[in-house]
DOKE-584674 format. One record per residue (C-alpha): residue number from 1; residue in three letters; chain; x, y, z. Coordinates in pm, whole numbers, always signed. Layout:
resi=NUM resn=Ala chain=A xx=X yy=Y zz=Z
...
//
This chain:
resi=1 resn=Unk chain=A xx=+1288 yy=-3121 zz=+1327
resi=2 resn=Unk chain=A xx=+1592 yy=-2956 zz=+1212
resi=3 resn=Unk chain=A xx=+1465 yy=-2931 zz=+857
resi=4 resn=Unk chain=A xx=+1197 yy=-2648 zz=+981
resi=5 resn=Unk chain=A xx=+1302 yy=-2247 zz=+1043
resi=6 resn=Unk chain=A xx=+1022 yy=-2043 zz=+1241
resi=7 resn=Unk chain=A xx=+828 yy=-1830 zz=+999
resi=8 resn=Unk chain=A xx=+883 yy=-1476 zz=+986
resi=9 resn=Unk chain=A xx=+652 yy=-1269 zz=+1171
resi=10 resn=Unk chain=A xx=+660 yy=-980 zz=+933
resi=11 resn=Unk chain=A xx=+778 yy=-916 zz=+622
resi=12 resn=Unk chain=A xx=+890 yy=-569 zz=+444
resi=13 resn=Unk chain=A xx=+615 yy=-399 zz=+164
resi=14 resn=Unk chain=A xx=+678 yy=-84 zz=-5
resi=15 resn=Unk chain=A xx=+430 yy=+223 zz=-22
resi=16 resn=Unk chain=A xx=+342 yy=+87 zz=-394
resi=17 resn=Unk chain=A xx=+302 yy=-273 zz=-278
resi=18 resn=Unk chain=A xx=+80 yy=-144 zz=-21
resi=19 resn=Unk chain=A xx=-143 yy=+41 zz=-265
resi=20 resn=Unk chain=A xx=-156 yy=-295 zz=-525
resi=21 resn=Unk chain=A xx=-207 yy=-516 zz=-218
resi=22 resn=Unk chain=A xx=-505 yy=-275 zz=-122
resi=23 resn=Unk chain=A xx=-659 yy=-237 zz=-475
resi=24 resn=Unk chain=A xx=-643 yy=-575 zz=-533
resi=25 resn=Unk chain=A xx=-822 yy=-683 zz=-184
resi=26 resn=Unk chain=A xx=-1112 yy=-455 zz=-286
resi=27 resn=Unk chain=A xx=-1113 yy=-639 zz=-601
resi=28 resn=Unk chain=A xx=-1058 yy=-344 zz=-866
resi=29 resn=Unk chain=A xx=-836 yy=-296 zz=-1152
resi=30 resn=Unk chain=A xx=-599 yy=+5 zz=-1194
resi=31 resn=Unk chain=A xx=-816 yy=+161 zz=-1468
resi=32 resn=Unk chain=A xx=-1089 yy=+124 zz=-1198
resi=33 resn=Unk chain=A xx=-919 yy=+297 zz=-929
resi=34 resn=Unk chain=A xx=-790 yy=+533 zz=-1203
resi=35 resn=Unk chain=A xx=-1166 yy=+614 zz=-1236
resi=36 resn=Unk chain=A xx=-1248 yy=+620 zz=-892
resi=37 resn=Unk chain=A xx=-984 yy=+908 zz=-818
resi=38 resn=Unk chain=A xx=-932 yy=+1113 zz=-1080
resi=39 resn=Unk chain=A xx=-570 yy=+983 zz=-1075
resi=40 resn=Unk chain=A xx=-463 yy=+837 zz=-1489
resi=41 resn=Unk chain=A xx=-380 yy=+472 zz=-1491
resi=42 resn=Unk chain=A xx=+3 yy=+481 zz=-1596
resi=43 resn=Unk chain=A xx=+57 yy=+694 zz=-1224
resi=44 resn=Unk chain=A xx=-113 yy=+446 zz=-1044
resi=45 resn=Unk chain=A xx=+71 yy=+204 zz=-1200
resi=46 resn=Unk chain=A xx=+388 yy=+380 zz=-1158
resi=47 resn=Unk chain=A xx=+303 yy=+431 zz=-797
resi=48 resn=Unk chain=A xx=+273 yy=+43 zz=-762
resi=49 resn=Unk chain=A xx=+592 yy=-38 zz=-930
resi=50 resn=Unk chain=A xx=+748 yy=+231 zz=-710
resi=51 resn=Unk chain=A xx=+895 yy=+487 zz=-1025
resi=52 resn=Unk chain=A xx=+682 yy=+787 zz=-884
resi=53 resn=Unk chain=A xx=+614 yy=+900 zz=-494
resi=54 resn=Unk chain=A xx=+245 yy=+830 zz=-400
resi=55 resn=Unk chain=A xx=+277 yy=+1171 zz=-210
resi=56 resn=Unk chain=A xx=+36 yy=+1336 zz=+106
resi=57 resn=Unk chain=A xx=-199 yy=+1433 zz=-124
resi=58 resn=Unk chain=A xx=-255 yy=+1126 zz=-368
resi=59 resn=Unk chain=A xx=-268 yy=+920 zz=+7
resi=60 resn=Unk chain=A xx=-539 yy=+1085 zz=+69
resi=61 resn=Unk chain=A xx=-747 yy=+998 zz=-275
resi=62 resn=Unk chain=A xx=-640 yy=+665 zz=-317
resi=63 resn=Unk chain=A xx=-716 yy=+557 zz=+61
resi=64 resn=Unk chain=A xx=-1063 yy=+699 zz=+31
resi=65 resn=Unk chain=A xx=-1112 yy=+484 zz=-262
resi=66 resn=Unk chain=A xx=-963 yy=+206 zz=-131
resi=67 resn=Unk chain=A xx=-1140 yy=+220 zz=+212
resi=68 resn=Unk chain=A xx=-844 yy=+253 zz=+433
resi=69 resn=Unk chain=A xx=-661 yy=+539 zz=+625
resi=70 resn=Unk chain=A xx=-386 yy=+716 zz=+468
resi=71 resn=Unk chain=A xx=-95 yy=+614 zz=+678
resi=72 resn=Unk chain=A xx=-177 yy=+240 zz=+563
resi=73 resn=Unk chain=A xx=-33 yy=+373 zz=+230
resi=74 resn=Unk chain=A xx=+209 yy=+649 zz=+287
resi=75 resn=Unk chain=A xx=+324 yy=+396 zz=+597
resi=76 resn=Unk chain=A xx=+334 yy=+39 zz=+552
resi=77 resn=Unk chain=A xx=+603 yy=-117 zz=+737
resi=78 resn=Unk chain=A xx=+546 yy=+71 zz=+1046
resi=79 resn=Unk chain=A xx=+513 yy=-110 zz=+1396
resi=80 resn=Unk chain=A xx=+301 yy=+36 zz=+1599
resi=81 resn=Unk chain=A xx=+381 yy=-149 zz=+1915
resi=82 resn=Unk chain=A xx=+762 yy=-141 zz=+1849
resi=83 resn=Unk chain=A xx=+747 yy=+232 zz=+1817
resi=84 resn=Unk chain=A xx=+495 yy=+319 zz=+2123
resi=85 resn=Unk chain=A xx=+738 yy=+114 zz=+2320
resi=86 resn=Unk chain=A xx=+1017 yy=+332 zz=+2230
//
């Protein structure tokens, strides 16, 4: 039995691994989602590889496209129960 670690219980995504996580779930390509928002391609793909902020504003676009609230992007590590404990 000492071969086996517990799994993690969480593990750490970034706002742009949130967004590719998301877009991918929902089963649509960047150029897609591009069209979907109004937002060109190369930012969403430079949102998802992290080299530009998503921003307030873009959240709000991209998470009505994607089906999702906002602070699922602009947020995605946060812990609700850790932090309503606090």
């Amino acid at each position: 039995m000492s071969d086996y670690r517990k799994a993690k219980r969480r593990i750490e995504v970034s706002v742009g691994e949130s967004v590719r996580i998301l877009r991918e779930l929902q089963e649509m390509s960047q150029n897609e989602l591009a069209t979907a928002t109004g937002i060109p391609q190369s930012t969403i793909s430079a949102i998802e590889n992290n080299r530009v902020r998503l921003g307030v504003e873009r959240a709000k676009v991209l998470a009505r496209a994607l089906q999702c609230h906002p602070a699922v992007l602009v947020f995605p590590g946060w812990d609700i129960e850790h932090e309503s404990a606090a």
